[in-house]
N, C-alpha and C positions, 0 to 999 in steps of 0.2 A: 582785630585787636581783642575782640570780646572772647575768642575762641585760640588767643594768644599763640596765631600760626604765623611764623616768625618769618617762615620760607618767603612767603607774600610779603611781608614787614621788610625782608634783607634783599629780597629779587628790588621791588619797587622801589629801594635807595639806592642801589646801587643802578637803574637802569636812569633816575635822575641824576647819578655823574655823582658821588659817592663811593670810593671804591672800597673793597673789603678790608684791606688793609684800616681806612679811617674809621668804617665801624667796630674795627676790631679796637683800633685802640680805644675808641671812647665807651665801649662797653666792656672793655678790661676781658678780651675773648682771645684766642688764638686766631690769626687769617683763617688758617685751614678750618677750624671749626665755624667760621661767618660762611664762608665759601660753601661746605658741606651741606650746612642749615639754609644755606639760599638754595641750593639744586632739592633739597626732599633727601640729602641721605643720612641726615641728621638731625635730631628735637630738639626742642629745648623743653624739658622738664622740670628741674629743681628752679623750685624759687628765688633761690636767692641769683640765679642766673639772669632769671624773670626782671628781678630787679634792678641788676645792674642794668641791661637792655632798656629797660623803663628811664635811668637817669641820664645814661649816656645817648640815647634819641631822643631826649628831650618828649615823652611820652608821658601823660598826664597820668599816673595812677590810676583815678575811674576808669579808665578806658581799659586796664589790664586783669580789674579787680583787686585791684592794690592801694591801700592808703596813699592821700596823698603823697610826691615827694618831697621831697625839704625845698629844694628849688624853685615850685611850683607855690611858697611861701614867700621866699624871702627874696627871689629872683637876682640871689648872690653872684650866679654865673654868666648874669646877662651882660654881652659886649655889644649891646645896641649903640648909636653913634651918640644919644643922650647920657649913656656912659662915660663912654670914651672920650667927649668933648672935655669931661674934666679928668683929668690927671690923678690929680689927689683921692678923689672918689672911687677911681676905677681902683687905684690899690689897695685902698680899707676893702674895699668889696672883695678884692681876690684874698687880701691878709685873712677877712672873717670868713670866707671858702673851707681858707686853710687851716685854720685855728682847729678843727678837729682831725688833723692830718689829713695823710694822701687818699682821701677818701674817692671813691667813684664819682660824685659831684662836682670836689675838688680837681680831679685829675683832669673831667670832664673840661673846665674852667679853664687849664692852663692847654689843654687841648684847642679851644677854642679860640683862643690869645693868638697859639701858633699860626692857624688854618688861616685864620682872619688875614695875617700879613704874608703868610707862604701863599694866595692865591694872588696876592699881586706882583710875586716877582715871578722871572722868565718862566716860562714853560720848560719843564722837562717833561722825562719818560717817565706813564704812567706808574702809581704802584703795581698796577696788577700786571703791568707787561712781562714783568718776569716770570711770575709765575705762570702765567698762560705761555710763556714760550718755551718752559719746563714742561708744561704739559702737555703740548705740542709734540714735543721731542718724545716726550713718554709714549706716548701714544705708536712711535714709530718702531717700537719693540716690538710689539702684534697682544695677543690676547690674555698672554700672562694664565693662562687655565679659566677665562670669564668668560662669559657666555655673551655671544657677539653684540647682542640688542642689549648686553648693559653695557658695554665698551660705547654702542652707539650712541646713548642719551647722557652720557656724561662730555662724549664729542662734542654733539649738538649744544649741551650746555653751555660748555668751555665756550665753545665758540659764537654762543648769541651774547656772552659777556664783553664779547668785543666792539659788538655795533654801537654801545654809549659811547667807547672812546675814541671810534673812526668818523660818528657825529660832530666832536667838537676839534676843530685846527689845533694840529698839533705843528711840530717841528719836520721840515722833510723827513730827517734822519729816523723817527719816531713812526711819524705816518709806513715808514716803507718796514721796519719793524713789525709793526702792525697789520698789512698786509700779509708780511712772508705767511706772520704766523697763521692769520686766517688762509692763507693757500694753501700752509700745511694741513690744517684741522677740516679744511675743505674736504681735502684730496683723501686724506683719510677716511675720512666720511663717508666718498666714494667709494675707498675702495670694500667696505664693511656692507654698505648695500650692496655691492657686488657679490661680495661672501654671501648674501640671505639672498642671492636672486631676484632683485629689486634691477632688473636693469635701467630701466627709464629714473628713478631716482636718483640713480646712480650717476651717468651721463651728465645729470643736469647738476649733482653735485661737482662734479669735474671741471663741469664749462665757468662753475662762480671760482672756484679751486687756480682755472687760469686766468680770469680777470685779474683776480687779487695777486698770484706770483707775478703776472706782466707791470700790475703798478707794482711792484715791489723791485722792480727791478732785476731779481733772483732770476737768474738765465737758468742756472740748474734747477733752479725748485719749476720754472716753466717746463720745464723738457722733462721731467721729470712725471710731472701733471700727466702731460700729452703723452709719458709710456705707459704708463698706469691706465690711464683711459684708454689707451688701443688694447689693452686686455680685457677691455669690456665685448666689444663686437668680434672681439679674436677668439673669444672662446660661448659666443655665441653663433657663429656660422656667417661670418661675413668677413673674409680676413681682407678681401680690396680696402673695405673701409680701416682695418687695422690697419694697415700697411701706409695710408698716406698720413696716418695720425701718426704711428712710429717714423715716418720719414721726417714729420715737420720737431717731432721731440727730439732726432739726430740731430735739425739743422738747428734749433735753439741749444742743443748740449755745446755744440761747437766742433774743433778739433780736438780740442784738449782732453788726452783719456780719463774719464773721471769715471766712479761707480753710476752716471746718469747717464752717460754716452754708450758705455755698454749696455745698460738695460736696455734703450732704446735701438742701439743696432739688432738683439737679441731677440727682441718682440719683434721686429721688422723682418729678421731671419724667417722668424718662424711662421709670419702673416705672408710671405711671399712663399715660403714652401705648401703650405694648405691652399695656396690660389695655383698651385702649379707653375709657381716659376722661378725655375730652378737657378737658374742666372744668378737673378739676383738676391736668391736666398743665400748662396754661397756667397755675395761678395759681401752680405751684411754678417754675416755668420762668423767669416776673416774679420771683418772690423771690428766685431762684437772680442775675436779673440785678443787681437791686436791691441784694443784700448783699456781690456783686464790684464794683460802681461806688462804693459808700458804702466798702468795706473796701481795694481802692487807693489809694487819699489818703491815708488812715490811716495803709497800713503803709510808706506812700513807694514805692510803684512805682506804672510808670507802664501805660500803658492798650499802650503797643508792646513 
């Protein structure tokens, strides 16, 4: 607080089950700019930012170097159950909130009101799910011209955002969401140590990468894992072990010619040709071709 480094401020609310999205609204911010300034690739500098941050965390002034705030007087925005047990009282409090319009305190107040009663109905899907499974996605584009080790810590960040909300019972449907996407950002992960020659971190990012597609249910995002990962030891000099890893990625693809079944026939092609066996490099090699000529039509592109 005293050194008003926010990154610490917005990682520790949000790793207590807070997600960006709510501090965003109650500090009157953008997600993306909460989200940024919790990973380190953004400040907060100008003061009046300072401020709002201060009213909407309910952050005492002293602690920021800041006069006190209004709140911290007249405790207008308090929905404590001594409030709330009278009726009448609690609306003169939010009426005098309001009486100087929609101010950050204000806004903070009717934000308050909501949370209060949206935490006790059903559970849905978190706020931040979507956007971690947008960035998940993003990430399957490759490096965009950045340099691997920043691609990597913004992975890792994405993805240690996830372990508050796979801590608290969600809804199956949600949980398995939740999964996929950490399988993805896993598997990713793995495969960027792979890129810097990190083999052994790599592996192991792979093996959390299938945990979490197998709970997820994701057959392809599993088979998937497992082709990815056989190009770890395939292009280090052990293709036996690539070859039963792209066999068991075939048998989770399925039959069904998908972009996942080819990879894995593909890597298996090639792990059984470098072991010298010719056999059956050729018959994964046919299947590799078989399930990209059958799965282009399918998924509407074309063969150029």
């Amino acid at each position: 607080m005293r050194e008003r480094d926010f990154t610490v401020v917005f990682a520790m609310a949000h790793d207590a089950g807070i997600s960006y999205n709510r501090i965003a609204e109650a500090c009157a911010l953008k997600p993306e700019r909460v989200s940024q300034i919790a990973r380190g690739t953004a400040a907060v500098t100008a003061l009046a930012t300072v401020e709002r941050i201060a009213g909407g965390l309910r952050i005492p002034g002293a602690l920021l170097g800041l006069a006190a705030q209004p709140w911290e007087d007249t405790a207008v925005l308090s929905t404590e159950p001594h409030h709330g047990d009278d009726p009448m009282k609690r609306r003169n409090l939010l009426r005098g909130a309001l009486a100087a319009g929609l101010t950050t305190p204000a806004l903070a107040a009717l934000t308050a009101a909501r949370t209060d009663l949206d935490q006790t109905l059903s559970p849905s899907a978190p706020e931040d799910l979507a956007d971690l499974e947008a960035a998940a996605e993003s990430y399957g584009y490759g490096y965009h011209g950045q340099q691997p080790t920043w691609v990597l810590a913004d992975l890792v960040a994405d993805f240690t955002a996830l372990r508050p909300l796979l801590t608290v019972p969600q809804p199956a449907p949600v949980r398995a969401r939740l999964c996929r996407t950490a399988g993805q950002m896993a598997g990713m992960t793995g495969i960027v140590l792979h890129d810097l020659g990190s083999r052994r971190e790599s592996r192991a990012w792979f093996a959390t990468a299938a945990r979490a597609a197998a709970e997820s249910g994701d057959t392809q995002l599993h088979a998937w894992v497992l082709a990815r990962e056989a190009m770890v030891p395939l292009n280090y000099g052990a293709p036996k072990a690539a070859a039963d890893l792209a066999e068991r990625a075939r048998h989770a693809a399925g039959h069904r010619p998908t972009a996942t079944a080819t990879l894995a026939a593909a890597v298996a092609a090639r792990a059984y040709a470098l072991n010298h066996q010719s056999e059956q490099a050729r018959t994964a090699l046919a299947a590799a071709d078989a399930s990209w000529n059958a799965f282009l039509p399918a998924s509407g592109q074309t063969h150029g």
